[in-house]
BANUMI-45149 format. One record per residue (C-alpha): residue in one letter; x negated, y negated, z negated. Coordinates in Angstrom, 2 decimals. Example, Ala and Ser with C-alpha at 12.3 -4.5 7.8 and 13.67 -1.06 7.14 Angstrom:
% residues 2
{residuo A; xx -12.30; yy 4.50; zz -7.80}
{residuo S; xx -13.67; yy 1.06; zz -7.14}
This chain:
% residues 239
{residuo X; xx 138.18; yy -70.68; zz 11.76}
{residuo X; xx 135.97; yy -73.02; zz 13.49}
{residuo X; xx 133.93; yy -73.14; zz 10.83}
{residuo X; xx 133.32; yy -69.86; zz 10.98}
{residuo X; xx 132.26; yy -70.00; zz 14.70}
{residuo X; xx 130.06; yy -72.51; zz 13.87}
{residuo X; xx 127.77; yy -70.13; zz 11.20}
{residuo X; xx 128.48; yy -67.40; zz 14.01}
{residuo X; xx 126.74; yy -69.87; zz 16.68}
{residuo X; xx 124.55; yy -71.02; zz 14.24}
{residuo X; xx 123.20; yy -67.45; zz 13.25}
{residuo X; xx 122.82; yy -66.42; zz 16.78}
{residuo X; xx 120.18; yy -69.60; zz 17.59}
{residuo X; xx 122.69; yy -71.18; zz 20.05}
{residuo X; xx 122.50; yy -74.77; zz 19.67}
{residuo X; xx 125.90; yy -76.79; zz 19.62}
{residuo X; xx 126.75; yy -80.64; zz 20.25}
{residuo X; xx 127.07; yy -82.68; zz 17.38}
{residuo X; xx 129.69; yy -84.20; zz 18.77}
{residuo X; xx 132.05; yy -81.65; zz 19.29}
{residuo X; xx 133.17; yy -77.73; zz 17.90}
{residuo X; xx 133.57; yy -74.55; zz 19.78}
{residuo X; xx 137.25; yy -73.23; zz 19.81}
{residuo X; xx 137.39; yy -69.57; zz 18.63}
{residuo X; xx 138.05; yy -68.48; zz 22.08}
{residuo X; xx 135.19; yy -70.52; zz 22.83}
{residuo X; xx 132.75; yy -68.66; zz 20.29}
{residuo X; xx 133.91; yy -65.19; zz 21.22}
{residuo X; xx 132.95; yy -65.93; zz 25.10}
{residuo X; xx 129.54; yy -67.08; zz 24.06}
{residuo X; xx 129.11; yy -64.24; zz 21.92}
{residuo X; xx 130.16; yy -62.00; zz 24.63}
{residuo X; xx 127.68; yy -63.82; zz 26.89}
{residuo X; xx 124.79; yy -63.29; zz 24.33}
{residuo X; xx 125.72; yy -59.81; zz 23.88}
{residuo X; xx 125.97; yy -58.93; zz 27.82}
{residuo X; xx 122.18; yy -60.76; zz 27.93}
{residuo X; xx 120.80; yy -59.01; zz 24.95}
{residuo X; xx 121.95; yy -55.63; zz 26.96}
{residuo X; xx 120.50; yy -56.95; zz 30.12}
{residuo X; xx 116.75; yy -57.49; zz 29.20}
{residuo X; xx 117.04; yy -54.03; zz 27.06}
{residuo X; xx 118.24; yy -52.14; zz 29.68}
{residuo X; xx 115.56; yy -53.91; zz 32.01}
{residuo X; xx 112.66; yy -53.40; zz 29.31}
{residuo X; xx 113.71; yy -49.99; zz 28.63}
{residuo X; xx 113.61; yy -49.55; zz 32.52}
{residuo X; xx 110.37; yy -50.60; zz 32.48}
{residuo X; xx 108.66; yy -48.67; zz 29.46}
{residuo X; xx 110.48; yy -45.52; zz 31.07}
{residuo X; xx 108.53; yy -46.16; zz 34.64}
{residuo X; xx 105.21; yy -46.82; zz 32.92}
{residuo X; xx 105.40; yy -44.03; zz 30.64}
{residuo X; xx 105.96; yy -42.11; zz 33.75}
{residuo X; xx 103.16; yy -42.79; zz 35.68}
{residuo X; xx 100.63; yy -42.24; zz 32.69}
{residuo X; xx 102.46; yy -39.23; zz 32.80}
{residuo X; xx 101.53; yy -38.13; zz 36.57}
{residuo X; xx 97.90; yy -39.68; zz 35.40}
{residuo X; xx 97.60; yy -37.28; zz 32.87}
{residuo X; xx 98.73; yy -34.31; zz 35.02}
{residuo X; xx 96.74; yy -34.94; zz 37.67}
{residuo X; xx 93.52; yy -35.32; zz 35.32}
{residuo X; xx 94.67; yy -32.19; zz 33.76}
{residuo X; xx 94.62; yy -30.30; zz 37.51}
{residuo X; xx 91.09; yy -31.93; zz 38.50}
{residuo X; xx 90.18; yy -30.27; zz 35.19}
{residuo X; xx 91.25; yy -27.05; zz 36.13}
{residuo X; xx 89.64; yy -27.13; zz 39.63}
{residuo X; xx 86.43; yy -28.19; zz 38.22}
{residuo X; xx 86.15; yy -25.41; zz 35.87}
{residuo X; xx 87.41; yy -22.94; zz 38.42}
{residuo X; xx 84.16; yy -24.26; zz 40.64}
{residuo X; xx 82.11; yy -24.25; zz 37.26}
{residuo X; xx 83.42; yy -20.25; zz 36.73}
{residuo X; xx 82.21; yy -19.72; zz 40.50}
{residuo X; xx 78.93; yy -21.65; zz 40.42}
{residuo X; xx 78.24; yy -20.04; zz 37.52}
{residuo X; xx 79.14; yy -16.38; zz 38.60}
{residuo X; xx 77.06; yy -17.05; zz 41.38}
{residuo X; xx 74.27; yy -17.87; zz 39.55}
{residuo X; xx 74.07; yy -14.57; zz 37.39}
{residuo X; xx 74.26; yy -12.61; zz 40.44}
{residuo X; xx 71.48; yy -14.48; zz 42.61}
{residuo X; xx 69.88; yy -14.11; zz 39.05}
{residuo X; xx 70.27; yy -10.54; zz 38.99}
{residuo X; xx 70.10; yy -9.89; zz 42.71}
{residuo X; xx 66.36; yy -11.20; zz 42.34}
{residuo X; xx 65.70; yy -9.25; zz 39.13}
{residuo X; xx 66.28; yy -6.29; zz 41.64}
{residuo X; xx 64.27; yy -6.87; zz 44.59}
{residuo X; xx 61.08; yy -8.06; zz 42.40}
{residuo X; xx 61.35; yy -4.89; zz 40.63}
{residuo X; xx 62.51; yy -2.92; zz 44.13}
{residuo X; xx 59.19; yy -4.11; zz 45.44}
{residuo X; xx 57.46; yy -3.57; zz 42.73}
{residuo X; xx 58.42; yy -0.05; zz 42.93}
{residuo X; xx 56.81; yy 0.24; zz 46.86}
{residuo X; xx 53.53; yy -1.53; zz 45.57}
{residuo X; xx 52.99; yy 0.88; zz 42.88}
{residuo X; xx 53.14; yy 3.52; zz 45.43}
{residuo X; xx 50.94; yy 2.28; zz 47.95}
{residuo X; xx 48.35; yy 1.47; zz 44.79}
{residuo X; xx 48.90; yy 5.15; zz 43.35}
{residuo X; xx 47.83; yy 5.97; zz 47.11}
{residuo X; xx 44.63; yy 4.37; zz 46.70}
{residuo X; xx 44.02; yy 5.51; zz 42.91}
{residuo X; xx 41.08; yy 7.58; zz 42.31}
{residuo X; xx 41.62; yy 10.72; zz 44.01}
{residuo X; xx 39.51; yy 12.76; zz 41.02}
{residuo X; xx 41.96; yy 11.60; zz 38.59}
{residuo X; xx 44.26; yy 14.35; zz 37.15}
{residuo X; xx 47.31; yy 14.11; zz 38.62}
{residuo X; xx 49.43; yy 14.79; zz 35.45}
{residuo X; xx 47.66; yy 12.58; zz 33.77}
{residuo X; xx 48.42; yy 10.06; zz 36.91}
{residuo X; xx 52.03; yy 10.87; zz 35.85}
{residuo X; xx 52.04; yy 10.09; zz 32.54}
{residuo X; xx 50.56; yy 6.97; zz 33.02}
{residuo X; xx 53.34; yy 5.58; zz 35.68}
{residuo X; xx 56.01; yy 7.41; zz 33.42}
{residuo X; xx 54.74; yy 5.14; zz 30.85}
{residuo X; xx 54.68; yy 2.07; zz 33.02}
{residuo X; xx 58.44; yy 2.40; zz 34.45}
{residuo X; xx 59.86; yy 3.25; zz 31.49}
{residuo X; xx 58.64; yy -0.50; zz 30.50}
{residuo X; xx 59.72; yy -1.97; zz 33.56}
{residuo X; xx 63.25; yy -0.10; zz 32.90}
{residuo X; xx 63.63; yy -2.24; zz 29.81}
{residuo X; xx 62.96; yy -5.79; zz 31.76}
{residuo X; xx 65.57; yy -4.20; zz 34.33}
{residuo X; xx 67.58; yy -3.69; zz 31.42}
{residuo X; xx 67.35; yy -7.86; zz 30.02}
{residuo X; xx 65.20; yy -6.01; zz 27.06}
{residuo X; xx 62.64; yy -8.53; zz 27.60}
{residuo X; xx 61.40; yy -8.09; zz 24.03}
{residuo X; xx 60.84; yy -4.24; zz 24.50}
{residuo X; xx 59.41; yy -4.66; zz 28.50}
{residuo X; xx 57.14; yy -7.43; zz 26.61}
{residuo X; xx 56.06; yy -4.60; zz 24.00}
{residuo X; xx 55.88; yy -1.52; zz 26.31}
{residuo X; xx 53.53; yy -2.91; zz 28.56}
{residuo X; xx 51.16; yy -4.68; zz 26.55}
{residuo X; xx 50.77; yy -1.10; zz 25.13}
{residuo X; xx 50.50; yy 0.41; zz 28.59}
{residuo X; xx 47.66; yy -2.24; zz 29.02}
{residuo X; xx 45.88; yy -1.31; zz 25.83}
{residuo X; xx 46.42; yy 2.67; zz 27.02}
{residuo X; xx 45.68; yy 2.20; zz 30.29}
{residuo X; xx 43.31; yy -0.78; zz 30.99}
{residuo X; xx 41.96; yy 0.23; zz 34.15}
{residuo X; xx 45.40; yy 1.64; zz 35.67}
{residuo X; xx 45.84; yy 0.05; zz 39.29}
{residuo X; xx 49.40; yy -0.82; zz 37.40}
{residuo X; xx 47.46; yy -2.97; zz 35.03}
{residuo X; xx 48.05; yy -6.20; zz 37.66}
{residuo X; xx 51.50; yy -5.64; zz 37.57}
{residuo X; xx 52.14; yy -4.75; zz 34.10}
{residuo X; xx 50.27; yy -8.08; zz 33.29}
{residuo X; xx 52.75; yy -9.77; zz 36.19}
{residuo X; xx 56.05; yy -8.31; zz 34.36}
{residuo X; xx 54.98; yy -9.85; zz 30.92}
{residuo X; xx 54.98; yy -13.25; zz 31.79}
{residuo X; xx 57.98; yy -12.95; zz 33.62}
{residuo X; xx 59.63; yy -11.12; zz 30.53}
{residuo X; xx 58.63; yy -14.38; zz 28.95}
{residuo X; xx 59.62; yy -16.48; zz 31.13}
{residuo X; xx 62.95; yy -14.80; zz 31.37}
{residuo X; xx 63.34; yy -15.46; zz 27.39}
{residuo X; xx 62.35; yy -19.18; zz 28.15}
{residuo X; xx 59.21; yy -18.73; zz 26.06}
{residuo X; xx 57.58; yy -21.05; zz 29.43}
{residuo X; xx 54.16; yy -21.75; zz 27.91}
{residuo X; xx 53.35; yy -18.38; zz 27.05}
{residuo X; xx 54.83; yy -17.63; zz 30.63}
{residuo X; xx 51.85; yy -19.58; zz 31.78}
{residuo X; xx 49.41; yy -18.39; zz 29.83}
{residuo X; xx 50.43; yy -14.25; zz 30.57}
{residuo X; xx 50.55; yy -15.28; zz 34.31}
{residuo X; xx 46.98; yy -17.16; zz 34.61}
{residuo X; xx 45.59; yy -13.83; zz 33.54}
{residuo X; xx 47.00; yy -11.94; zz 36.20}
{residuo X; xx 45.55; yy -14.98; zz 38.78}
{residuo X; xx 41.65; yy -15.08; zz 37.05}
{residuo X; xx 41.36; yy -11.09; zz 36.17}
{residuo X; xx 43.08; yy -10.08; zz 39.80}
{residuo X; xx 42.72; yy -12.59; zz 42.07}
{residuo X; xx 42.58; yy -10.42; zz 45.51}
{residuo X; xx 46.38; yy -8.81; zz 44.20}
{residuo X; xx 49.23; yy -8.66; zz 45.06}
{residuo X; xx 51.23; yy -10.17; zz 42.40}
{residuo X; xx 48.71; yy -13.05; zz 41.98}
{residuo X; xx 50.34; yy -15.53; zz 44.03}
{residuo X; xx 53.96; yy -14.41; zz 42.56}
{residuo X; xx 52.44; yy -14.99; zz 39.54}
{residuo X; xx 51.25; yy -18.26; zz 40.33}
{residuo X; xx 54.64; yy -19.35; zz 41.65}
{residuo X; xx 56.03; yy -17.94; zz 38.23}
{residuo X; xx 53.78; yy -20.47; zz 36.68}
{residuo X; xx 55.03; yy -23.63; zz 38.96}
{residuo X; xx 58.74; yy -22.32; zz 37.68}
{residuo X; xx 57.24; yy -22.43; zz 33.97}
{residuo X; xx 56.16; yy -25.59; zz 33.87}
{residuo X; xx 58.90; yy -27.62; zz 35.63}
{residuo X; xx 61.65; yy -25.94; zz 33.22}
{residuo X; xx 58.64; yy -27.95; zz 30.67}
{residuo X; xx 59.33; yy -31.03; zz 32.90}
{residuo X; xx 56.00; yy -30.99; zz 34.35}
{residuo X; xx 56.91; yy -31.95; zz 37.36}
{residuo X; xx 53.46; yy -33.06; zz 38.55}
{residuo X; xx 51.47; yy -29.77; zz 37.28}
{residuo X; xx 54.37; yy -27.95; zz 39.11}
{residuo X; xx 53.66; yy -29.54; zz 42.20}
{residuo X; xx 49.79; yy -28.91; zz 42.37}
{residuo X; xx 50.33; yy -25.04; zz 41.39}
{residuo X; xx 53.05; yy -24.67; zz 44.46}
{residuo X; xx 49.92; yy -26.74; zz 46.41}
{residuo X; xx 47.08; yy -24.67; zz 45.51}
{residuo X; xx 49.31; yy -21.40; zz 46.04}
{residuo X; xx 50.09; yy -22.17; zz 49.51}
{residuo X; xx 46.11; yy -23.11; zz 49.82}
{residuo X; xx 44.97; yy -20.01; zz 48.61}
{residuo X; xx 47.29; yy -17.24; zz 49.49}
{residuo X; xx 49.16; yy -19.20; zz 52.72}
{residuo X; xx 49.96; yy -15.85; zz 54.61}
{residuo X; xx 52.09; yy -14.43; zz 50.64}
{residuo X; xx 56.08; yy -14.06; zz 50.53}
{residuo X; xx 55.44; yy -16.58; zz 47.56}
{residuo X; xx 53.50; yy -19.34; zz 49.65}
{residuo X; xx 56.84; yy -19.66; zz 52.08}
{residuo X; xx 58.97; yy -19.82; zz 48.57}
{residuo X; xx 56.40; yy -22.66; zz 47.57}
{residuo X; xx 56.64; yy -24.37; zz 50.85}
{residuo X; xx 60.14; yy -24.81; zz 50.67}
{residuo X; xx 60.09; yy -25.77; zz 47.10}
{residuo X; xx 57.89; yy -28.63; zz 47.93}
{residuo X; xx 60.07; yy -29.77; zz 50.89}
{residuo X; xx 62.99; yy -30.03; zz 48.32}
{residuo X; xx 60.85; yy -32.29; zz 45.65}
């Protein structure tokens, strides 16, 4: 028997004096001792994993709801966005609308008068389709009314409406280009310096910041008392 307490002590790393033998009473207490240990540091260690495991839990929950409030302010921002978006669509083209009337007013009076409506049938059925986010057809429908109708008083602001179709399809350099025709063919127009400020918006979605910066400059130089001058202004307060 003690013999066999001794492999049993032996086995379990508990080191024994060389000058005496553990009783089987004896061995059975130690073993109970080890044992009552063993359970101690598992029940600790398991007490431990369980209170780490849940606080990565409450980590990961409360990522998971500052994830779902930022896309819920992503969803609004963005919202937002398309409606300022459209909101501006419809008061460029709103104005537009009272322009065209006051330049019909001042078309030539000798002109025939269905042929008068023919021509601005032609032009707002183009503007309809930029209304519409048919940038492609607006872009197509009035460079025809342009090549029909050269001379129309609504040949400014058929020009106007074609870079800004382009601009709306993020084509920015040809933006540019469309809009610096209305500025050196109509200078003394309405639309000129909203066509310049078109242009500043052109090139700083091209990341030229600089060029930007001079056309919001020279628009507020050379049409200061324009709608588009005070939007310039404030642009180059925020910069």
């Amino acid at each position: 028997m003690r013999a066999r307490a001794l492999v049993f002590a032996i086995a379990l790393g508990t080191a024994l004096p060389a000058h005496a033998l553990f009783e089987d009473e004896d061995a059975r207490a130690q073993i109970k001792k080890l044992e009552a240990r063993v359970a101690r540091m598992e029940s600790e260690a398991g007490e431990r994993d369980r209170k780490a495991l849940f606080e990565i839990v409450n980590q990961i929950e409360g990522l998971r709801r500052d994830m779902a409030a930022l896309r819920g302010q992503i969803e609004v921002l963005t919202n937002r966005v398309e409606s300022l978006d459209k909101r501006q669509k419809d008061l460029y083209v709103d104005l537009d609308t009272r322009l065209r009337k006051i330049e019909l007013a001042g078309a030539d009076k000798e002109k025939d008068a269905q042929q008068l409506a023919i021509e601005t049938q032609t032009y707002e059925a183009a503007l309809a389709q930029f209304k519409a986010n048919n940038f492609g057809s607006a872009i197509q429908g009035l460079k025809e009314f342009l090549k029909t109708y050269p001379n129309s008083a609504l040949a400014p602001s058929a020009q106007y409406w074609i870079g800004n179709a382009h601009y709306a399809l993020r084509d920015y350099k040809t933006a540019i280009a469309e809009q610096q025709k209305v500025v050196a063919t109509w200078p003394d127009h309405a639309k000129a310096p909203d066509a310049m400020l078109n242009i500043a918006s052109s090139q700083a979605e091209l990341g030229d910041v600089n060029g930007a910066r001079n056309t919001l400059r020279a628009l507020v130089s050379k049409y200061p008392n324009s709608s588009a001058a005070e939007q310039a202004k404030q642009r180059l307060a925020r910069r």
